[in-house]
CHARMM internal coordinates of N, CA and C (Angstrom, degrees):
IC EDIT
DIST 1 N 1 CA 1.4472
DIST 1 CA 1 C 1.5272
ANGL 1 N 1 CA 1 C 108.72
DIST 1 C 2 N 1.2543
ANGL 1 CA 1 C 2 N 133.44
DIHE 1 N 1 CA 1 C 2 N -170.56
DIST 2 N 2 CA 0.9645
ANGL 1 C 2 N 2 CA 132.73
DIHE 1 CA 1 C 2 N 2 CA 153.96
DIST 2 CA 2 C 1.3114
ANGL 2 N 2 CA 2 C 136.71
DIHE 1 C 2 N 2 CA 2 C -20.23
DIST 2 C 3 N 1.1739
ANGL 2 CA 2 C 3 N 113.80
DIHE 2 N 2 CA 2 C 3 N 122.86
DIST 3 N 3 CA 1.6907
ANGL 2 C 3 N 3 CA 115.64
DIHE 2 CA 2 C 3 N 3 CA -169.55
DIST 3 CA 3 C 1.8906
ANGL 3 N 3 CA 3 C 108.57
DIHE 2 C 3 N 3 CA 3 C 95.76
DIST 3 C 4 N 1.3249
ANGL 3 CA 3 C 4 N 112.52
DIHE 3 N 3 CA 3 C 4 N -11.33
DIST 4 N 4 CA 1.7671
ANGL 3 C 4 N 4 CA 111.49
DIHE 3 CA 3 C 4 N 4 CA 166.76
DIST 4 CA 4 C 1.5406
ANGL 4 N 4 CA 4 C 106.90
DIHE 3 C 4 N 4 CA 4 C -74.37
DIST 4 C 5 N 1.4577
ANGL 4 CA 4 C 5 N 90.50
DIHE 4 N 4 CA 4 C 5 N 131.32
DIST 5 N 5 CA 1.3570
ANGL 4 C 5 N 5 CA 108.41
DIHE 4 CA 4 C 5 N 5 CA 154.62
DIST 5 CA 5 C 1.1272
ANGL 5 N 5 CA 5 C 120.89
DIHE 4 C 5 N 5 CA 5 C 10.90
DIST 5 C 6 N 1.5902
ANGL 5 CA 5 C 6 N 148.08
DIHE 5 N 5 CA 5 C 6 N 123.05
DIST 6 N 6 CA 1.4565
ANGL 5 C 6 N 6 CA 111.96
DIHE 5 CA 5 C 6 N 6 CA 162.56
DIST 6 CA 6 C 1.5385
ANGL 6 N 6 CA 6 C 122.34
DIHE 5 C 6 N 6 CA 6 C 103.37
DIST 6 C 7 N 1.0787
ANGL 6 CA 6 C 7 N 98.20
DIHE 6 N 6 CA 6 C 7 N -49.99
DIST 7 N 7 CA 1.6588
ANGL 6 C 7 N 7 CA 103.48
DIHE 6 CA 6 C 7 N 7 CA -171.88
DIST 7 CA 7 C 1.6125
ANGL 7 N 7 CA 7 C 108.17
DIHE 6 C 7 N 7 CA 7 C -108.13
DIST 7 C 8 N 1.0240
ANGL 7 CA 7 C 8 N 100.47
DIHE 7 N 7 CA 7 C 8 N 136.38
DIST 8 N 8 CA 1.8641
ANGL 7 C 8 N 8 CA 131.88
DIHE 7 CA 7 C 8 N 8 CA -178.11
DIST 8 CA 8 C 1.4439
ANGL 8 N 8 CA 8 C 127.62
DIHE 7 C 8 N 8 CA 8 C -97.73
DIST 8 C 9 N 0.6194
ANGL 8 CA 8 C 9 N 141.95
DIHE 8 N 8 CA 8 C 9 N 168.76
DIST 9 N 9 CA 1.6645
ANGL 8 C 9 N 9 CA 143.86
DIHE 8 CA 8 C 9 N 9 CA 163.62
DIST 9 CA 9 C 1.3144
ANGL 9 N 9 CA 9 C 120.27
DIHE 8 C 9 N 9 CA 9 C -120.42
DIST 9 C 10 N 1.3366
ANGL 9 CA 9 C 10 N 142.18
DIHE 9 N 9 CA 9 C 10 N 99.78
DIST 10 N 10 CA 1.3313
ANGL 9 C 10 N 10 CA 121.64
DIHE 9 CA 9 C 10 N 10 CA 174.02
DIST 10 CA 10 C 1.2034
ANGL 10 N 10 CA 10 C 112.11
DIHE 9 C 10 N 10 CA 10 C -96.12
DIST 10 C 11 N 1.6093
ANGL 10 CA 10 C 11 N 113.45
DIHE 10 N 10 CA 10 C 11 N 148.09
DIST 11 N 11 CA 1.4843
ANGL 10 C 11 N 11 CA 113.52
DIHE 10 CA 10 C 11 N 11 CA 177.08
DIST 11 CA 11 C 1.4171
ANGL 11 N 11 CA 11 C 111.92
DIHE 10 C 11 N 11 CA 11 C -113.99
DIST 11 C 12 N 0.9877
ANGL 11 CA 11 C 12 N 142.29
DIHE 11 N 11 CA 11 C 12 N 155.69
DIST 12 N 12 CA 1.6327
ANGL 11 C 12 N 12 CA 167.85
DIHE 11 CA 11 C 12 N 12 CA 175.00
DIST 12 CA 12 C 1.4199
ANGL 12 N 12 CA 12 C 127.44
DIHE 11 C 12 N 12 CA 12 C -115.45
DIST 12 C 13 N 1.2118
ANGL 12 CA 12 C 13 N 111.71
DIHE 12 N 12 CA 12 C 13 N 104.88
DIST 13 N 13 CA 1.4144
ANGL 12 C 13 N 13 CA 96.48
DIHE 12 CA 12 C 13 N 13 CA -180.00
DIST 13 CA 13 C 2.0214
ANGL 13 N 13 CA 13 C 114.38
DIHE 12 C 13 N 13 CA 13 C -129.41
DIST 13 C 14 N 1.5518
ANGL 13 CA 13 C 14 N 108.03
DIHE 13 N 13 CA 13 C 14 N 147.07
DIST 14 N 14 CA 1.2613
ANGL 13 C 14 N 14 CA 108.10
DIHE 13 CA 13 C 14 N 14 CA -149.31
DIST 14 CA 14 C 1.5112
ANGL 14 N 14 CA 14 C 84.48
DIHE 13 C 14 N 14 CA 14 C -143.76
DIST 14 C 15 N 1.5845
ANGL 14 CA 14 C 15 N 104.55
DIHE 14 N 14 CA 14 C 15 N 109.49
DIST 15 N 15 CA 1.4349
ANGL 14 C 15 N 15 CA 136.40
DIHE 14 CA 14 C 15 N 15 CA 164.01
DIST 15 CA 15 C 1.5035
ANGL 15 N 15 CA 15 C 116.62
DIHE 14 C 15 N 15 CA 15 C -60.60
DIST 15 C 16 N 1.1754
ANGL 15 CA 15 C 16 N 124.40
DIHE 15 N 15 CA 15 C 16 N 97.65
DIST 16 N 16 CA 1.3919
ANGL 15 C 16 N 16 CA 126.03
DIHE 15 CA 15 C 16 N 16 CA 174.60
DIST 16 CA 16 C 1.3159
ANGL 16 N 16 CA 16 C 108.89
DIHE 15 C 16 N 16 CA 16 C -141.27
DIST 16 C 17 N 1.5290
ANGL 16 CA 16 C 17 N 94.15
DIHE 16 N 16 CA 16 C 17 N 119.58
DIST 17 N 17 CA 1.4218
ANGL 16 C 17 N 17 CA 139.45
DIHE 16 CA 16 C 17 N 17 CA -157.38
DIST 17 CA 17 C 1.6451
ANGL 17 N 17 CA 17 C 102.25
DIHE 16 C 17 N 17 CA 17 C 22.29
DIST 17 C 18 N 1.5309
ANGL 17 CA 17 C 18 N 127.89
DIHE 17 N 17 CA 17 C 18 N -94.37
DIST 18 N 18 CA 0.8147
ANGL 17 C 18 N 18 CA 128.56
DIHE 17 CA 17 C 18 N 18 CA 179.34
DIST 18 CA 18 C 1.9886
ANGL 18 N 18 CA 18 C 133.67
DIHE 17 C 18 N 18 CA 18 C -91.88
DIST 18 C 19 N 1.3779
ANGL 18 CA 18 C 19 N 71.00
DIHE 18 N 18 CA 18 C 19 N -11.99
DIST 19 N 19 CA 2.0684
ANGL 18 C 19 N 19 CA 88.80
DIHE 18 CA 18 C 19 N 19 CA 154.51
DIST 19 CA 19 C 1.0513
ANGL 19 N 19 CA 19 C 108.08
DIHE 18 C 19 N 19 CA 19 C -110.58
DIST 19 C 20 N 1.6089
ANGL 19 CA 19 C 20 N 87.20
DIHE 19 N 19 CA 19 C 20 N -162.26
DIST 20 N 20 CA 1.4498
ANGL 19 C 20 N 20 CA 119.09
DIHE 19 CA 19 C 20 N 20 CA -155.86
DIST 20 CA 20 C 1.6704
ANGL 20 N 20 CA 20 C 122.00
DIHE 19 C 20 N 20 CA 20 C -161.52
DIST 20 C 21 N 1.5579
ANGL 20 CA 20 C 21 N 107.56
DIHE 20 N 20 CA 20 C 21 N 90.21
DIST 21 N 21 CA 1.4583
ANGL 20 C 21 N 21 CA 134.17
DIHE 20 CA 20 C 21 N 21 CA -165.93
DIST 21 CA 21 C 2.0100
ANGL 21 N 21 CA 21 C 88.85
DIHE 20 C 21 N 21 CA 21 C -68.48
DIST 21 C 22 N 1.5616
ANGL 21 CA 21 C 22 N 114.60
DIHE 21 N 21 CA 21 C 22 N 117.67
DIST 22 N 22 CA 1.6060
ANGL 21 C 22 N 22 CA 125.70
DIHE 21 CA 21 C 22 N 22 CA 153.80
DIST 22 CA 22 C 1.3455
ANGL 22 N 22 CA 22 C 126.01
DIHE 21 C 22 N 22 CA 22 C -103.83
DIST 22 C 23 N 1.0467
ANGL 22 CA 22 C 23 N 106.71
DIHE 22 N 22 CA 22 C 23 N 112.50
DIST 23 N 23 CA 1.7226
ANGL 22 C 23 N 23 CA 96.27
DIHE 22 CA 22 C 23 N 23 CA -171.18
DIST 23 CA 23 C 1.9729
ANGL 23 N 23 CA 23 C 101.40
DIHE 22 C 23 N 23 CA 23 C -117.72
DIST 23 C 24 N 1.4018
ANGL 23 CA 23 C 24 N 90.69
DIHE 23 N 23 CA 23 C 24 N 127.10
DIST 24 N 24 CA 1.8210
ANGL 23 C 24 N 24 CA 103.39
DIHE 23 CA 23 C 24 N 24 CA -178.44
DIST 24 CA 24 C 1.4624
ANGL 24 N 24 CA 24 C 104.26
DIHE 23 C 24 N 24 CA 24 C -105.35
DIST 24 C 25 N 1.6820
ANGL 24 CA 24 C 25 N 101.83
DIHE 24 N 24 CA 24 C 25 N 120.80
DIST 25 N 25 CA 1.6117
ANGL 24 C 25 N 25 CA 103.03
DIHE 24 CA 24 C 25 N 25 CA 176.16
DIST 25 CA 25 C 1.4226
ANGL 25 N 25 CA 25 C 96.03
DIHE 24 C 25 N 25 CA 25 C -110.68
DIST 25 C 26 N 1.2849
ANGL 25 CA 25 C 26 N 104.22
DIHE 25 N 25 CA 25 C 26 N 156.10
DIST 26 N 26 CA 1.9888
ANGL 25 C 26 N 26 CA 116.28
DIHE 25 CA 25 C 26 N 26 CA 168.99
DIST 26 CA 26 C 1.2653
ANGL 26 N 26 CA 26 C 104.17
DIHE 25 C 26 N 26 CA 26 C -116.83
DIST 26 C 27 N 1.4693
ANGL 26 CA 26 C 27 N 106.44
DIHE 26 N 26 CA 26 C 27 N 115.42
DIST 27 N 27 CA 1.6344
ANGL 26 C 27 N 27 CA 132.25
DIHE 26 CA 26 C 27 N 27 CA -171.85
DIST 27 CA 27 C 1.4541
ANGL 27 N 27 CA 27 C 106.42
DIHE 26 C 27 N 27 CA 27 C -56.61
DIST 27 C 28 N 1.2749
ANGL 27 CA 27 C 28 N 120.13
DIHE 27 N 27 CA 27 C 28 N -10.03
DIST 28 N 28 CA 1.5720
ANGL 27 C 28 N 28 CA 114.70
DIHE 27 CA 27 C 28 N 28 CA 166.04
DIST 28 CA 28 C 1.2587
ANGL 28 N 28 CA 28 C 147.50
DIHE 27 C 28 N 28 CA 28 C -98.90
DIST 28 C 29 N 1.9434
ANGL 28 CA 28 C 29 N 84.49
DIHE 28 N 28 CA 28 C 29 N -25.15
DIST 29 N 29 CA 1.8129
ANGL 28 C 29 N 29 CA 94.99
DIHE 28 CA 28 C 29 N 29 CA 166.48
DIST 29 CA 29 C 1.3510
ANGL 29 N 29 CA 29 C 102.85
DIHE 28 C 29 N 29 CA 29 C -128.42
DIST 29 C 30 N 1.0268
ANGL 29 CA 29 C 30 N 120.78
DIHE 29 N 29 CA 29 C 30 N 30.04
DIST 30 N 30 CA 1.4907
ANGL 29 C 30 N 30 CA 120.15
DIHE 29 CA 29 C 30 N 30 CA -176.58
DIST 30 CA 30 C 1.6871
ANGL 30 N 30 CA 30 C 125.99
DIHE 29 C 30 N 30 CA 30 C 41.49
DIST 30 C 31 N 1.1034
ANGL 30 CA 30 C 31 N 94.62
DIHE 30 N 30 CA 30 C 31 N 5.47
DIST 31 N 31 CA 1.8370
ANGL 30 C 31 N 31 CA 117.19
DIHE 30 CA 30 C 31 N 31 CA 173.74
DIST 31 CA 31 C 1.8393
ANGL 31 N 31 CA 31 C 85.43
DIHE 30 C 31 N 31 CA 31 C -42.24
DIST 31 C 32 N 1.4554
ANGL 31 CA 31 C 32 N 111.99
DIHE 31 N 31 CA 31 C 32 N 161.81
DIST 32 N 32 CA 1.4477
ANGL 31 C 32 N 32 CA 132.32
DIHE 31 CA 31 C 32 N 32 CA -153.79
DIST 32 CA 32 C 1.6651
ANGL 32 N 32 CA 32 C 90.38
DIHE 31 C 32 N 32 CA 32 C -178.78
DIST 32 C 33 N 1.5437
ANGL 32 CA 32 C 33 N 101.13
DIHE 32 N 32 CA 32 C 33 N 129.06
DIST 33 N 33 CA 1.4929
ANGL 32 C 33 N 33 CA 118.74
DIHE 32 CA 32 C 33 N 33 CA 147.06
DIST 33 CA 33 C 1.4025
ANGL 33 N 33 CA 33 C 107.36
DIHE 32 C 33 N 33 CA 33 C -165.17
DIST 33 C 34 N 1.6031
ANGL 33 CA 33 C 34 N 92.28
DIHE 33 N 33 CA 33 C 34 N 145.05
DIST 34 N 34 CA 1.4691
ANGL 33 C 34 N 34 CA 101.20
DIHE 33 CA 33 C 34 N 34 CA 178.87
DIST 34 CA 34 C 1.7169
ANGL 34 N 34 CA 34 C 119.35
DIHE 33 C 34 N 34 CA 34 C -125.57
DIST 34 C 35 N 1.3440
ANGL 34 CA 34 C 35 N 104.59
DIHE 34 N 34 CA 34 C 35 N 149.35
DIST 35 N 35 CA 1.4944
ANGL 34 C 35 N 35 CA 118.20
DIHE 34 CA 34 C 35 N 35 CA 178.47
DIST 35 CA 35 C 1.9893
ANGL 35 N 35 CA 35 C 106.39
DIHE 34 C 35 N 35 CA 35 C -98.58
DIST 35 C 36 N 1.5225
ANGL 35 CA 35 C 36 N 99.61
DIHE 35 N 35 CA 35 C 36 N 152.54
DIST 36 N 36 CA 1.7740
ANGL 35 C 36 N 36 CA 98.48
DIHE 35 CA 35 C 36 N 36 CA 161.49
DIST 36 CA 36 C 1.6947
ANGL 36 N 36 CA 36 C 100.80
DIHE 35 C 36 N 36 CA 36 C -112.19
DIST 36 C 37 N 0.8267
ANGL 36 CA 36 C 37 N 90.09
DIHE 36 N 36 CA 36 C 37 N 150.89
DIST 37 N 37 CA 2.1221
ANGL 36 C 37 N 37 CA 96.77
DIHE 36 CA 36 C 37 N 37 CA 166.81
DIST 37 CA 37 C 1.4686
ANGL 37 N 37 CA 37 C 101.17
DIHE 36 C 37 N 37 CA 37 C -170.10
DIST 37 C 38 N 1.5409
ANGL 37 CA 37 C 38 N 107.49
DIHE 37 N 37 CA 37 C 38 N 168.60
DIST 38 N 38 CA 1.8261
ANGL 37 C 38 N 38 CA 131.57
DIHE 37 CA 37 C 38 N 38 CA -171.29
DIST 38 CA 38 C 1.3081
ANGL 38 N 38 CA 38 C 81.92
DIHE 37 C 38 N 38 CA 38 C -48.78
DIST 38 C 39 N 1.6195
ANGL 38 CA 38 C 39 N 115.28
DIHE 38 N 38 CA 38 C 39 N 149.90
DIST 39 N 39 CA 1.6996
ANGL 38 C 39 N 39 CA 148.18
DIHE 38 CA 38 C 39 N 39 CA 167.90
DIST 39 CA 39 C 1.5199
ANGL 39 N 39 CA 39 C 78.03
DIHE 38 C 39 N 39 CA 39 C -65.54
DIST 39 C 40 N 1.2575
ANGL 39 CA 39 C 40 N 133.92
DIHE 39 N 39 CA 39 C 40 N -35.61
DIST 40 N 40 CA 1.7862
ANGL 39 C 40 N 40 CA 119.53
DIHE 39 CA 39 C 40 N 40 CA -141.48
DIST 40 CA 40 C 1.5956
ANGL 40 N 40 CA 40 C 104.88
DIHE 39 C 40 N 40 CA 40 C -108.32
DIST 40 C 41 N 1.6495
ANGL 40 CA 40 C 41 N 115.12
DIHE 40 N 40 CA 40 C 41 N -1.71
DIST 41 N 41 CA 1.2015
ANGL 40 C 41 N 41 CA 131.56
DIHE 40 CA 40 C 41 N 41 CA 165.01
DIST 41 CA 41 C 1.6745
ANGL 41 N 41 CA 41 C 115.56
DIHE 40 C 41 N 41 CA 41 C -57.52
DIST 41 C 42 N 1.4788
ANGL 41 CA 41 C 42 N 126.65
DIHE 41 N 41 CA 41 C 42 N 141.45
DIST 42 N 42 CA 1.6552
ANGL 41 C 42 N 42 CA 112.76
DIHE 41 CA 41 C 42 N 42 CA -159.19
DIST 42 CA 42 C 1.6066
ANGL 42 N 42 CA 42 C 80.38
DIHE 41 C 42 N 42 CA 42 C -85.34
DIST 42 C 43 N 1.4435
ANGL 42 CA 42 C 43 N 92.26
DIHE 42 N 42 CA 42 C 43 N 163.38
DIST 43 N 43 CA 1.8961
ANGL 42 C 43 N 43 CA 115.97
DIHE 42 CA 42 C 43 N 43 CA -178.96
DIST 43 CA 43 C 1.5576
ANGL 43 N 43 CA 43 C 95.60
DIHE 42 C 43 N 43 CA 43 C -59.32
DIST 43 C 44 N 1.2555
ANGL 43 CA 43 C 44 N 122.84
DIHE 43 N 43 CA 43 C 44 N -65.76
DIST 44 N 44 CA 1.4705
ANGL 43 C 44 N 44 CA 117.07
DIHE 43 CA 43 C 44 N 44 CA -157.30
DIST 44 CA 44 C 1.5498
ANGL 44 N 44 CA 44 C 125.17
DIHE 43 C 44 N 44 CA 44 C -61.19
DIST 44 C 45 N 2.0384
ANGL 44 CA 44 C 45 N 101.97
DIHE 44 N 44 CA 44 C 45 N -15.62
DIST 45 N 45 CA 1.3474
ANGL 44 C 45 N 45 CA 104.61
DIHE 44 CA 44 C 45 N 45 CA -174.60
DIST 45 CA 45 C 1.9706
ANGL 45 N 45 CA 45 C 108.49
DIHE 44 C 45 N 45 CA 45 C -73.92
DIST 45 C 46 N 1.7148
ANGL 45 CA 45 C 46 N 88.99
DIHE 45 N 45 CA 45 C 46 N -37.18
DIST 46 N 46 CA 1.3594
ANGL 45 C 46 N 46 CA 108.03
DIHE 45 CA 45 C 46 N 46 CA 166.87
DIST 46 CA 46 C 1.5169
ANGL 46 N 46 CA 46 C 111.94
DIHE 45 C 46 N 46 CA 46 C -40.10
DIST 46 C 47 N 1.2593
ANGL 46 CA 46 C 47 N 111.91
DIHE 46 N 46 CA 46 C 47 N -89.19
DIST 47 N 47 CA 1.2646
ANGL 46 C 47 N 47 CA 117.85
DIHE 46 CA 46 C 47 N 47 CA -179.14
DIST 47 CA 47 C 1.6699
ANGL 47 N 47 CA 47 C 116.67
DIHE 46 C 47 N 47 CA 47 C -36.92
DIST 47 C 48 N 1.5147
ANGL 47 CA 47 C 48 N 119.22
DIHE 47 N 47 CA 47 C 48 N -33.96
DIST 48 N 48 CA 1.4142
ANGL 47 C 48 N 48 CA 112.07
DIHE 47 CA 47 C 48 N 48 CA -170.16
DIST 48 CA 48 C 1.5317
ANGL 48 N 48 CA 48 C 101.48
DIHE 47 C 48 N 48 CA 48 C -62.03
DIST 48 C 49 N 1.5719
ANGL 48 CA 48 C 49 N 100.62
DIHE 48 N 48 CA 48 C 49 N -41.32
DIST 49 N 49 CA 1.6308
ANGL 48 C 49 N 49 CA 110.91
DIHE 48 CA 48 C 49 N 49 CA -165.01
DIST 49 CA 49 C 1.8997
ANGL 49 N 49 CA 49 C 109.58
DIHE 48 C 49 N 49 CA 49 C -44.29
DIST 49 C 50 N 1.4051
ANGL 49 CA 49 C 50 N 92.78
DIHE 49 N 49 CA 49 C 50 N -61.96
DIST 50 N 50 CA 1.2465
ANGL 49 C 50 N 50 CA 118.64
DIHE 49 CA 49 C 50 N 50 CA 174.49
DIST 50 CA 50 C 1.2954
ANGL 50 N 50 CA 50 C 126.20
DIHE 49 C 50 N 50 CA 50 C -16.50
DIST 50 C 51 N 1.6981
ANGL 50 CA 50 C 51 N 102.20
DIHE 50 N 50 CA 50 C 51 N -74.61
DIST 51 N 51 CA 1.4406
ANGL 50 C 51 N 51 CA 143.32
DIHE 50 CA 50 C 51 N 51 CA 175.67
DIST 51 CA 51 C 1.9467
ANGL 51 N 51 CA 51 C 95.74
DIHE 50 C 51 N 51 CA 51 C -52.73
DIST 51 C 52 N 1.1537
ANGL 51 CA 51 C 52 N 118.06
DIHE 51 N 51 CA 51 C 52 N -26.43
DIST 52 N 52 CA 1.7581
ANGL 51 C 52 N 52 CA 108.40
DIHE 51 CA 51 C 52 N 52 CA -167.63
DIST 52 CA 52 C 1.5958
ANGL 52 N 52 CA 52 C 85.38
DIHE 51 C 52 N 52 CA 52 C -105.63
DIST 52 C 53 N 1.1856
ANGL 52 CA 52 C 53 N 127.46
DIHE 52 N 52 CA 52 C 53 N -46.86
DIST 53 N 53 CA 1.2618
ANGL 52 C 53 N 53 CA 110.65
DIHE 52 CA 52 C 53 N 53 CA 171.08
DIST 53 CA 53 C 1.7298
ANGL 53 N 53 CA 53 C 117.88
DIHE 52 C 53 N 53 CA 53 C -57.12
DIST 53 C 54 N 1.4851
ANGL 53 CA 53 C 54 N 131.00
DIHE 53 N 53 CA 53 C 54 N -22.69
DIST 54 N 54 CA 1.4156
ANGL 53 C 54 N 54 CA 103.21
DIHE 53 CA 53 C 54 N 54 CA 169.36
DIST 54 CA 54 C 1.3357
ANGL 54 N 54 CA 54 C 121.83
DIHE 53 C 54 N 54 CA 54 C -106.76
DIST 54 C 55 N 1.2708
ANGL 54 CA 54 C 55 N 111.50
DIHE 54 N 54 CA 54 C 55 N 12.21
DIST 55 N 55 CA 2.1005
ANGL 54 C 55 N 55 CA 121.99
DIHE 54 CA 54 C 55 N 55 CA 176.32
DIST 55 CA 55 C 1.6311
ANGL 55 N 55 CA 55 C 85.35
DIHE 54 C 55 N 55 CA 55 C -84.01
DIST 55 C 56 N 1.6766
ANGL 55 CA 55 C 56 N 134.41
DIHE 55 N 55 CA 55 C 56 N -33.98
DIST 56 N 56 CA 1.5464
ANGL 55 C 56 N 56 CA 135.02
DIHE 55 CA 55 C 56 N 56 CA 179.15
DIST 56 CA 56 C 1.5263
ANGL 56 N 56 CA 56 C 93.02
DIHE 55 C 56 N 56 CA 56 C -51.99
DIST 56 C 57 N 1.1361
ANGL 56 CA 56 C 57 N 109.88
DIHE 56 N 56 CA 56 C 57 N -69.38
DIST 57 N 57 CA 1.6167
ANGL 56 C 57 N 57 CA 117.73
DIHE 56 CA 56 C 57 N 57 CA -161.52
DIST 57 CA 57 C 1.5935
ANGL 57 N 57 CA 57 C 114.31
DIHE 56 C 57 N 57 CA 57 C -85.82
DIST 57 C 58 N 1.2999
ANGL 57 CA 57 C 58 N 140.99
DIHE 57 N 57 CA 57 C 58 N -5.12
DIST 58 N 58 CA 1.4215
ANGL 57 C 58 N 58 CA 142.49
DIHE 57 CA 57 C 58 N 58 CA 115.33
DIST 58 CA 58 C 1.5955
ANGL 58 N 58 CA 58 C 109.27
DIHE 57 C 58 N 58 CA 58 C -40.95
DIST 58 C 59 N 0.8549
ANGL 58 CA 58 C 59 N 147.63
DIHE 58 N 58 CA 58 C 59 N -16.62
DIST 59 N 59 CA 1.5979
ANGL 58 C 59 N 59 CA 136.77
DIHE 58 CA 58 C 59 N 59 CA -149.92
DIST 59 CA 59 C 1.8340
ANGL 59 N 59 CA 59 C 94.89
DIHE 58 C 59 N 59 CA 59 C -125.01
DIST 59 C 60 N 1.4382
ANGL 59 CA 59 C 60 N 101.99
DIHE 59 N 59 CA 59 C 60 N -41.58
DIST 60 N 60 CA 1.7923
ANGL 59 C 60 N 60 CA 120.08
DIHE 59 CA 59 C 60 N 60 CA 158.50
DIST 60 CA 60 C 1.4059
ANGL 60 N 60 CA 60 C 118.67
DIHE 59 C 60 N 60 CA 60 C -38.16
DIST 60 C 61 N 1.0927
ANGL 60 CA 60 C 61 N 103.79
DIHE 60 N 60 CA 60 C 61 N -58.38
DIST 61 N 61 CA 1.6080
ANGL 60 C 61 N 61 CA 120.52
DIHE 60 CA 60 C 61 N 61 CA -168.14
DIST 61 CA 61 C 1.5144
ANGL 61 N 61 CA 61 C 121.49
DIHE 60 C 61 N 61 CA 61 C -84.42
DIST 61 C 62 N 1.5503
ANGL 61 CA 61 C 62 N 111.81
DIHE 61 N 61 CA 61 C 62 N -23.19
DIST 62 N 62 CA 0.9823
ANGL 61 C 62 N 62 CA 128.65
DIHE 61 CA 61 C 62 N 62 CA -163.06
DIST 62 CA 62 C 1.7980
ANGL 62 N 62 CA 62 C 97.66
DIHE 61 C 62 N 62 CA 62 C -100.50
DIST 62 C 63 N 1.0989
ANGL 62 CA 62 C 63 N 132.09
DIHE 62 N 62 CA 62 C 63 N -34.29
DIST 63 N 63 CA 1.1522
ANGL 62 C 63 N 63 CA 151.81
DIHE 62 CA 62 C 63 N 63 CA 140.22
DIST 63 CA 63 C 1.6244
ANGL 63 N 63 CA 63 C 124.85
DIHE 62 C 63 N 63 CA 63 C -24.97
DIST 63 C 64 N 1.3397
ANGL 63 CA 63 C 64 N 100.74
DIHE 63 N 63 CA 63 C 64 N -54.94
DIST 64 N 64 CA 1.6525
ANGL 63 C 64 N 64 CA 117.44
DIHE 63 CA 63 C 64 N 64 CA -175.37
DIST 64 CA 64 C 0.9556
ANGL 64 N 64 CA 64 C 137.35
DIHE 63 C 64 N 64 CA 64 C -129.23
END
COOR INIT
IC SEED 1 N 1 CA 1 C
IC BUILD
């Protein structure tokens, strides 16, 4: 899962109006999920959110 060898996380982030669209891809399966939260929320809390929402859905898939 996350943290092997190899594999990355990219994040995305998409300003709308008063949010803020994060989208976390995993450089190995191209798995993607995204969160909305406040534009005025700090980047990293964003991203943490993100990052636990796709080790959930890596851990989903990997499972079933």
């Amino acid at each position: 899962m996350i943290g092997e060898k190899g594999r990355e996380v990219y994040f995305e982030h998409l300003v709308i109006g008063t949010s803020v669209k994060v989208v976390a891809i995993d450089s190995l399966t191209a798995i993607e999920v995204s969160i909305v939260g406040p534009a005025g929320a700090a980047r990293a809390d964003l991203e943490r959110v993100a990052l636990q929402k796709l080790k959930a859905r890596l851990a989903r898939e990997a499972a079933g």
